[in-house]
N, C-alpha and C positions, 0 to 999 in steps of 0.2 A: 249111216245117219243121213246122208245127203239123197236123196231117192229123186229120179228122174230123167235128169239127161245125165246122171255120173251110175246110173244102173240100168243096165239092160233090160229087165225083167219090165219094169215099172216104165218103159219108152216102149216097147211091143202093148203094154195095156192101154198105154193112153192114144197110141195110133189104131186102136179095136175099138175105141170109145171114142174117138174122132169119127170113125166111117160110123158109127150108129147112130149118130148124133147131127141131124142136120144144123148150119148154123144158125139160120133165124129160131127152132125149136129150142136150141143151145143159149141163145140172145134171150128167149123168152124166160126161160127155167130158172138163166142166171137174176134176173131182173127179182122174178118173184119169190127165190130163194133170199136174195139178199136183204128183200121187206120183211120178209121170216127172219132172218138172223137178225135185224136193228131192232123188230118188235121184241124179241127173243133179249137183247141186250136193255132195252129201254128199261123192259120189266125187271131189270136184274136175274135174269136167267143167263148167265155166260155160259156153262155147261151146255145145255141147248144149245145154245147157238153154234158152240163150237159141233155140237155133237153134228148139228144141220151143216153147218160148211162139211162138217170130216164125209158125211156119206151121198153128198151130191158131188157127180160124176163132171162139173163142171168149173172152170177156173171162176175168179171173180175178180172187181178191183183191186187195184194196188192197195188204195187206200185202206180199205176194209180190213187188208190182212193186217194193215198198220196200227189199225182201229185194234184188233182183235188182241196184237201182241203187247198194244199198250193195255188193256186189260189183263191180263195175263200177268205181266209184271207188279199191277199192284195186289192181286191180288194171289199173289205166291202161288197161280194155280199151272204148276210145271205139267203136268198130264196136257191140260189144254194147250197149251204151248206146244207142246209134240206133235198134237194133233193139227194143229194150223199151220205148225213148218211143214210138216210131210206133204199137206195139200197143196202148199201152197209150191213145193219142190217140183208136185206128182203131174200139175197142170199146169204148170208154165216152163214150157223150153227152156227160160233165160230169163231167171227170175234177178229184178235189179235187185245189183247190188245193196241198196241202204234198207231193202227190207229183211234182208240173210244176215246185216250186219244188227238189226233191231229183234230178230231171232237171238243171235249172239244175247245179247243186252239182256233180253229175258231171263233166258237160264245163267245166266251171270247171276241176276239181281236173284233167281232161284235159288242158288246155291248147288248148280248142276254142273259145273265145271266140264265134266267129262262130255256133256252134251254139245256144251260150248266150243271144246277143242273140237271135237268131231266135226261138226258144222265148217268150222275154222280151217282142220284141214281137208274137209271136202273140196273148197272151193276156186274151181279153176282160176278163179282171178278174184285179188283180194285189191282195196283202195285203203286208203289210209284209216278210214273209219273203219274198218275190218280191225284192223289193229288195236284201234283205239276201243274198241269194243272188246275182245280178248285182255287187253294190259289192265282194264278199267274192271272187268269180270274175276280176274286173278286176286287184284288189288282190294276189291269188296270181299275177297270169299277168303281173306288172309292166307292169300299165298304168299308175300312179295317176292319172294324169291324167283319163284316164278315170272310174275309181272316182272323183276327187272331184266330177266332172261332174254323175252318176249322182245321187252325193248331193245336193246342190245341187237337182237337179231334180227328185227326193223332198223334197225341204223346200220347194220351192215350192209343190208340191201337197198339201200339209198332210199327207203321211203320219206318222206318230208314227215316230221310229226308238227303237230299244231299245239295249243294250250290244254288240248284235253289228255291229250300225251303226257306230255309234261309235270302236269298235275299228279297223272297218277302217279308215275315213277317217281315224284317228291316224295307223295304221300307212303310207295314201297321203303323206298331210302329210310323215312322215318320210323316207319315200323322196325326195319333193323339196324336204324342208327349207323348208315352206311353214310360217313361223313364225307369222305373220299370221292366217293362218285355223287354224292351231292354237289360237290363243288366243282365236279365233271360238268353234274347235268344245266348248274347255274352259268357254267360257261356258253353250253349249246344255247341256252335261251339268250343271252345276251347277244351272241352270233342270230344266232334265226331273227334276231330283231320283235321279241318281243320286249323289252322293256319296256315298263310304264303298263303294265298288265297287273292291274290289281289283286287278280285273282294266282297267278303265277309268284307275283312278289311276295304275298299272304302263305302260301306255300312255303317259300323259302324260309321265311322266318319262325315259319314252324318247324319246318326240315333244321333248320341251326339248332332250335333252343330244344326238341327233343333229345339233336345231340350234345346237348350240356353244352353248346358254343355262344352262351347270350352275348359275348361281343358281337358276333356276326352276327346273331341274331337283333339284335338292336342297331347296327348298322346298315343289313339291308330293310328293318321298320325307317328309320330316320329318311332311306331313298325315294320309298313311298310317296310319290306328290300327295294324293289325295286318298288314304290310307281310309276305308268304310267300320262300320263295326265289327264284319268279324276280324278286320285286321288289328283292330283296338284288343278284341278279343283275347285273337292268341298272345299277341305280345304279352295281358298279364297275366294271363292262364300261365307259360311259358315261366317268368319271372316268379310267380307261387310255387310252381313243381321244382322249383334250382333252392327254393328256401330264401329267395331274396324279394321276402314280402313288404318292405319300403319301397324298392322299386316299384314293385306291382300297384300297390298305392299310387303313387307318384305317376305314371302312366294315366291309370284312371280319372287320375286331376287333369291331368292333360287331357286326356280326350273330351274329359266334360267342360274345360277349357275354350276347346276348337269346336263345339257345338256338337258331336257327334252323337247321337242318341243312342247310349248303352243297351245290350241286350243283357236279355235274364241273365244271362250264364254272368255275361261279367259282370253286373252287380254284385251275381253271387259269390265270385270269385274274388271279389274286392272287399267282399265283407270277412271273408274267409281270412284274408292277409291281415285284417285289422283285426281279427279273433286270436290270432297266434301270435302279435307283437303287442299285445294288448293298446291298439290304438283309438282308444275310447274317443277323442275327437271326431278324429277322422270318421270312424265307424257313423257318428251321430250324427255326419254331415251325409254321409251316402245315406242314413237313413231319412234326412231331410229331404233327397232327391228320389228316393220311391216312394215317397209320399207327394211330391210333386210331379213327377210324372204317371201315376196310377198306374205301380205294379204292386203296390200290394196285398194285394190278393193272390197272388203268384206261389204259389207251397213253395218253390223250391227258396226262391227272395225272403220269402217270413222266415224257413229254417232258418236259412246263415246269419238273419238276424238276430236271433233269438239266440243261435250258438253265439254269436257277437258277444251279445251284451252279456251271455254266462259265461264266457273264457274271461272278460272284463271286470268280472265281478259286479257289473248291475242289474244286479234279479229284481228287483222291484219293475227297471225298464222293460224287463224280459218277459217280466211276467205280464206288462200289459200288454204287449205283442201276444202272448201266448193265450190272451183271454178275448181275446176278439174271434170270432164265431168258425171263420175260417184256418186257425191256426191248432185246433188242436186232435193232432193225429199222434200217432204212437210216435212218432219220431221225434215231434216235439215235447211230447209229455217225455219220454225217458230223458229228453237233451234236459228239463227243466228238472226232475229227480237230478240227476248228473249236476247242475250246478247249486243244487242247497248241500248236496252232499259234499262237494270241492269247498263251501265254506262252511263248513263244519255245522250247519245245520242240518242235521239228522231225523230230527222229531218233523221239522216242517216236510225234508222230502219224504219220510214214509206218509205221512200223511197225503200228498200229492200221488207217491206209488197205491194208496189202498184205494184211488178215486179213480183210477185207471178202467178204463171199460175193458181194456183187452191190453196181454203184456206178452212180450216177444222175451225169449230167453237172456237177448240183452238186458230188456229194461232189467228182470231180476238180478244179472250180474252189477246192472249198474248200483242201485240197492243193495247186496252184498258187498259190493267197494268201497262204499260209502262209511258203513259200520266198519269196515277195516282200517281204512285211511283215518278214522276219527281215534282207531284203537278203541272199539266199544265192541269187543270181544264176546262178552255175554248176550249185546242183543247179536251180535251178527251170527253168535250161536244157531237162541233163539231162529232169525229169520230164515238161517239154513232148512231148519225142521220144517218151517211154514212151506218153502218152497217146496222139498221134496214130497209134502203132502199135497201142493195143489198145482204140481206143474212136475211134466216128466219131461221138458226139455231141461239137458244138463250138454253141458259142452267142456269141450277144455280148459277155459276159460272160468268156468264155475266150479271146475275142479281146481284149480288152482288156486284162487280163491280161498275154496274149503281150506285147503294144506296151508295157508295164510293164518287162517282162523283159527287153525290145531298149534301151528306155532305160538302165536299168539297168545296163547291160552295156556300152553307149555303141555300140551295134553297131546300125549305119545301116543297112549293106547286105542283115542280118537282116529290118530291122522293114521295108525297100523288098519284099523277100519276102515278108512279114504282109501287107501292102498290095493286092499280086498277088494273092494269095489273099481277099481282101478282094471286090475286085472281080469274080472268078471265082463269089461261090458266095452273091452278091448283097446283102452288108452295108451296104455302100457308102454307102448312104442311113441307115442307123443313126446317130442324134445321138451315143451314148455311144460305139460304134467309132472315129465321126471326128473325138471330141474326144480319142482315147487317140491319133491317130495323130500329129494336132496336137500334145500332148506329147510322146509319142517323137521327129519330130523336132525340136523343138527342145530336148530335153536332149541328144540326138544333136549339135548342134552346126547342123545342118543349116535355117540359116533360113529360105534360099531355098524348098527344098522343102514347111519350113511353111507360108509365105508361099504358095505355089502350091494348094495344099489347101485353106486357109482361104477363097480364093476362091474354088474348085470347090465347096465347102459353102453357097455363098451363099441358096441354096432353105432352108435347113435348119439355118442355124447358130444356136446361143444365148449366152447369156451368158459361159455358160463357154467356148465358144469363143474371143469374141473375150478374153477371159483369160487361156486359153491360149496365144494370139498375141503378149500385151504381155507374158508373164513371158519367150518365148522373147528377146524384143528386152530385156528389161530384163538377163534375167541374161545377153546379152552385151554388156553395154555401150551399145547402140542407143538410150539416152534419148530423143533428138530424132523418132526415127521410132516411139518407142513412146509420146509426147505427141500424135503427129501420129494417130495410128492411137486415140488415146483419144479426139479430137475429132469423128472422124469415128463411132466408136462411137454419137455418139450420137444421131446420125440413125437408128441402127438399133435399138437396146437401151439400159435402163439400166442404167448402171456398178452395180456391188455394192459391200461391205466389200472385199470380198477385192480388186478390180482397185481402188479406193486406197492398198489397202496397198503393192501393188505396184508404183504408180508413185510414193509416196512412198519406196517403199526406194530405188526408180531412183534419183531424184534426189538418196539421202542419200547413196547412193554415187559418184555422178560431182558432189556440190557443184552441184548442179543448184538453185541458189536460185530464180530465178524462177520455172521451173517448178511449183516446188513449193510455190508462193504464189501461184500461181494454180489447182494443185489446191487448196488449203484454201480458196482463196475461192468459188470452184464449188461444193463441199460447203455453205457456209454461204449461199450465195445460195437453193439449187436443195432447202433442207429434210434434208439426208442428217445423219441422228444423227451424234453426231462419238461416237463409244462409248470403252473405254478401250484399244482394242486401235488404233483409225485414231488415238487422243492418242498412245498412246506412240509409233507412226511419226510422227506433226507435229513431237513433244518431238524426237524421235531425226532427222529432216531438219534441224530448224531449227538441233539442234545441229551436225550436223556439217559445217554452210554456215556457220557462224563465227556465226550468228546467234541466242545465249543469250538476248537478250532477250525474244525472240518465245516462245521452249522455254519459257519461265518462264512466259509469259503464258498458253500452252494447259495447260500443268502444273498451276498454280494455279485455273484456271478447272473443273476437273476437279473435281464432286460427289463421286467415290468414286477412289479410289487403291488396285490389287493393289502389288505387290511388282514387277511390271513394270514398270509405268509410272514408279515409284521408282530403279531398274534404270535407267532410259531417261535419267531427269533426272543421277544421278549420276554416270552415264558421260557425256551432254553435260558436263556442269560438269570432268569430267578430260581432254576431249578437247579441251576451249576453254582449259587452265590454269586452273582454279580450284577448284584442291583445296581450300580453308579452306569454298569453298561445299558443297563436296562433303561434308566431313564433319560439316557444319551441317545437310544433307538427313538424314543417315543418324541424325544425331540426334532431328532432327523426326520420322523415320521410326517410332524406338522407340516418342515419345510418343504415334503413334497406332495403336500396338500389330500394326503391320505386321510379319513375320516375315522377315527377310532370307535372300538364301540366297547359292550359291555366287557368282554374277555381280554380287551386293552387296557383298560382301566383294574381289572383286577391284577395284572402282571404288573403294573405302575404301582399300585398298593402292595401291593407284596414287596416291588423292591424296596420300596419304603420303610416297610417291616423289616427285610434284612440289614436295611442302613440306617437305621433308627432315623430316620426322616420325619418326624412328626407331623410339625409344620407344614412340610411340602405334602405330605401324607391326606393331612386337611384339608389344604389347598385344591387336593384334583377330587379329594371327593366331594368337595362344596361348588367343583366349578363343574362337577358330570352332569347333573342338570340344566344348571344357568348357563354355560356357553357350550356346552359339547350337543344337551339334547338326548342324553343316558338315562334310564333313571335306574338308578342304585337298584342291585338287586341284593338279596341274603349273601351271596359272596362277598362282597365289598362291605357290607355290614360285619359281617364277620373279621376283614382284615382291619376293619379297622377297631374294634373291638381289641384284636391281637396286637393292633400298635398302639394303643394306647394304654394295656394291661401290662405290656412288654417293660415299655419303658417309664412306669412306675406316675402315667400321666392321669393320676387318681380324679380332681376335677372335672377336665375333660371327659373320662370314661363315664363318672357317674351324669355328667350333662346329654353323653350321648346314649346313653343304653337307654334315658329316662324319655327322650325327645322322639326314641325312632317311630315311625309311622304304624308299626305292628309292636306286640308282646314280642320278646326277646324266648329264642328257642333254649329248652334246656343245655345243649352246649355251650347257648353263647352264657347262661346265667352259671353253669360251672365256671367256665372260663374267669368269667367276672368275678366269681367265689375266690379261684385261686389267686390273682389278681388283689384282692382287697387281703386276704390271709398276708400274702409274700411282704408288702408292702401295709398293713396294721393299716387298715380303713376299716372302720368297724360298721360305719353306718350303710357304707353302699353293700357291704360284704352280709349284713343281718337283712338288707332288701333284698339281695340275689339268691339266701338261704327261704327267706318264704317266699318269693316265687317258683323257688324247686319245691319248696313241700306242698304247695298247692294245686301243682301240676302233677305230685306224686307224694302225697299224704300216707303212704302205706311204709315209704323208706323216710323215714325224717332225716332232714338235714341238719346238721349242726351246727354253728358258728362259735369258734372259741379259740383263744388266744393267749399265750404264755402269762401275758400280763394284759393291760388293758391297753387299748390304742384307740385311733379316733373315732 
């Protein structure tokens, strides 16, 4: 690579081309070649130009080659680069150093690596920018490993490295999240006396918080004297990728605080943080400031907007962003389908998906989602067809999907078609495919078939897999063989949250005690947090295996308590007869200023019912509106219906059955039938018998009585 003085061949030609060449002829030639190559470059001819340097037998200026290789670099042309190092090697004895090292630079930013070493070890004598040109070519061409090599063996050789050093081997460290010799290299800077180097300190802080260390990372931000925008930058870019988007907020206040003038990125970054904690405020004030500063015109500032205000649920604001002239590209039309479909407006976003000039196989999966997530099964049938008729991009994604919609639908012999097709057009092997196929059939009913697949996946299945398998056998009743299939699990994978829950619901629902005390004991042997979502399935097993005293003991052992877990104990304590405990929870509940809600209130009502509580019974259902903020649903209707039929509170029952806000369902008017019979109420008992024959005139109902009553 190095041709000149480090090759013999090419030193005998240029001393043959020295004596042919007198020097004022050689003075002359070079002059007028060189007006040839700038005319050559002015006009955008680089090629030429180069091609005229390559085949004049003459050296030129320094600058010129400087000239030539900063062309060269922008515009990727790695041939012409070849061509201007070799000449520039071929005719000058002792070519300086910073132009051999702005060769380096080229085929770096080239992606020529191997040109670059060559160069690199051709050269009799290398300076520090030699280096820094090599670690900074590695460092672009994602070597780092390399680049930290490089460095390393510059520091061994006592080269001095400077801030361009530095930099890169940050910038390697973070790519492999080498936290270690980050804090190596934060040492050397500190020693070499760079502190107070903006661009250096900007560095570090990204070198932290790429390695998941936002203390350090916000600790060497905080040192920062006068910290510019992209150090405002990283820190909340940093603070968004760790998921601690209050922070990232918080930052961005600050910096518009301290006057700093936000770049795109961060705006858009800050909007991002306020879309994922749904901080509608906040969001409405950064979009106050890209209206004040005039970036809205900016595509990438309008999307995160737009995604804004649809993760917040304000489409009307979104959509007036999204109807100004420069906002509507495919990415915001699908963003805009994506959130009528999130609230359950379906008819609006197909309407918005049929106005689409042009749609990317997302926008259709988004669309497809939408009817999913709504459970509008027949259209997302329907829009399946549509698709496969006007669009042949189909992805994993829209496969799965489909197996979504077959379940849904409970349509086996569909989702065996998905399947067909499946294997025809090489999915097959797809983990996400063949865990959607997994759950199609078994919401399908179809376990065998699960059961068949899940073993065909054997190469390739994961946790969710075998998940998928034990919900199919759970929600059909299959305990035994979905305890057996947990055992063996775990020779292959570890169980998660989610496949506890699932086999504690098993077991709460087939009374499955032992089972289900030996998954809690597994949990506590084997380390698995017991959280408050696997307590209230243990509360909620142990209750319904007659075994409250154990519910109590996971209950109570519980550091924090939602409203669930409350839920869980109160309903065990009504499902084992013990309503007085029941209403002794919901007490204790107030005191710890837990908010009850509807499933609360019906476990209150029911103990009610099992303690003939009338009174008090009234009491919570008359105060779930007025001070809870509940409103009654057909449950609590019902129980109270049951407490007031139970205990023979005839007045009552006939004031409330007559007052409720809807017609009363034929249960509740049987109920009431038998209610008024037990107890000789003739008149409520002859109103509950025609409103059953009138809701079903085909079976007459009868009212009649041994003797007469009232």
């Amino acid at each position: 690579m190095f041709h000149g003085s480090m090759n013999a061949a090419s030193a005998v030609n240029r001393v043959l081309r020295n004596k042919i060449h007198k020097p004022r002829t050689l003075q002359s030639n070079a002059e007028e070649l060189t007006n040839s190559i700038l005319a050559n470059l002015n006009s955008g001819h680089l090629r030429k130009a180069v091609s005229i340097l390559f085949n004049s037998p003459v050296p030129f200026s320094f600058s010129l080659y400087a000239h030539l290789f900063q062309l060269c670099t922008a515009r990727q042309a790695i041939v012409e680069a070849r061509k201007v190092e070799s000449h520039l090697v071929s005719f000058c004895p002792n070519p300086p150093l910073f132009l051999l090292n702005r060769a380096i630079e080229t085929y770096g930013r080239c992606g020529c690596l191997r040109d670059a070493r060559e160069l690199f070890d051709e050269m009799p004598r290398r300076d520090g920018g030699s280096w820094n040109a090599m670690i900074t070519a590695y460092t672009q061409c994602g070597c780092p490993e390399k680049a930290l090599g490089m460095f390393l063996r510059m520091n061994r050789l006592g080269v001095s490295a400077n801030e361009v050093t530095f930099a890169s081997a940050l910038g390697s460290c973070a790519a492999l999240l080498a936290i270690v010799l980050s804090r190596q290299i934060h040492g050397m800077i500190v020693k070499c006396g760079f502190t107070g180097n903006v661009i250096l300190e900007s560095s570090l802080v990204d070198v932290y918080g790429k390695c998941r260390v936002m203390s350090d990372a916000r600790k060497m931000f905080d040192e920062i004297q006068n910290p510019n925008a992209i150090s405002w930058n990283v820190i909340v870019r940093r603070y968004l990728e760790m998921g601690q988007e209050r922070e990232a907020v918080f930052m961005f206040s600050e910096m518009i605080r301290v006057h700093v003038k936000p770049l795109h990125f961060t705006v858009s970054n800050s909007l991002i943080a306020c879309s994922r904690i749904a901080a509608i405020l906040e969001g409405i004030q950064i979009h106050g400031l890209v209206i004040k500063t005039n970036i809205e015109e900016d595509e990438m500032v309008i999307s995160s907007l737009i995604h804004m205000y649809v993760k917040c649920g304000e489409l009307e604001s979104a959509c007036k962003i999204f109807d100004l002239p420069s906002s509507k590209n495919m990415i915001n039309w699908t963003c805009m389908v994506s959130g009528y479909s999130l609230n359950g407006r379906t008819q609006k976003a197909r309407e918005l998906f049929n106005e689409m000039p042009e749609r990317s196989v997302i926008s259709w999966n988004t669309m497809l989602s939408g009817y999913a997530r709504s459970f509008q099964w027949d259209e997302a049938l329907d829009f399946v067809f549509v698709m496969l008729k006007e669009s042949k991009d189909i992805d994993y994604v829209t496969l799965g999907l489909i197996l979504n919609v077959c379940a849904g639908l409970s349509d086996v012999e569909l989702g065996k078609q998905v399947h067909g097709f499946i294997y025809r057009h090489g999915f097959y092997s797809n983990l996400f495919v063949g865990n959607a196929l997994l759950d199609m059939y078994g919401k399908c009913g179809n376990v065998k078939s699960a059961r068949v697949w899940f073993y065909e996946m054997s190469h390739w299945r994961d946790r969710v897999s075998w998940n998928a398998l034990l919900t199919s056998y759970s929600h059909h009743g299959l305990s035994e063989v979905a305890m057996t299939m947990f055992w063996e699990m775990q020779g292959e994978t570890k169980a998660s949250k989610f496949t506890f829950g699932t086999l504690l619901s098993t077991c709460a629902n087939t009374f499955a005690l032992e089972p289900g005390r030996q998954i809690h004991g597994f949990m506590i042997r084997n380390g698995y947090e017991i959280d408050v979502v696997i307590r209230g399935a243990l509360v909620d097993m142990y209750s319904k295996c007659r075994c409250l005293e154990y519910a109590f003991k996971v209950f109570e052992e519980a550091t924090w308590r939602d409203v669930i877990l409350w839920n869980s104990m109160v309903m065990g304590c009504c499902h084992n007869r013990r309503g007085e405990v029941a209403l002794e929870l919901f007490g204790l509940m107030e005191k710890e200023g837990v908010e009850p809600d509807h499933i609360t209130f019906q476990g209150i009502l029911l103990a009610c019912v099992s303690e003939g509580r009338v009174e008090l019974g009234t009491q919570y259902f008359n105060s779930m509106n007025t001070r809870y903020c509940v409103i009654p649903r057909l449950e609590h209707y019902e129980c109270m219906i049951e407490l007031y039929s139970r205990y023979g509170f005839m007045d009552e029952l006939e004031d409330f059955v007559k007052t409720m806000p809807f017609d009363p369902t034929v249960p509740m008017l049987t109920r009431v039938f038998d209610a008024c019979r037990e107890h000789r109420y003739l008149k409520l008992g002859e109103w509950a018998a025609n409103k059953v024959n009138e809701t079903n005139p085909s079976v007459p109902f009868r009212f009649e009585f041994m003797d007469n009553g009232r």
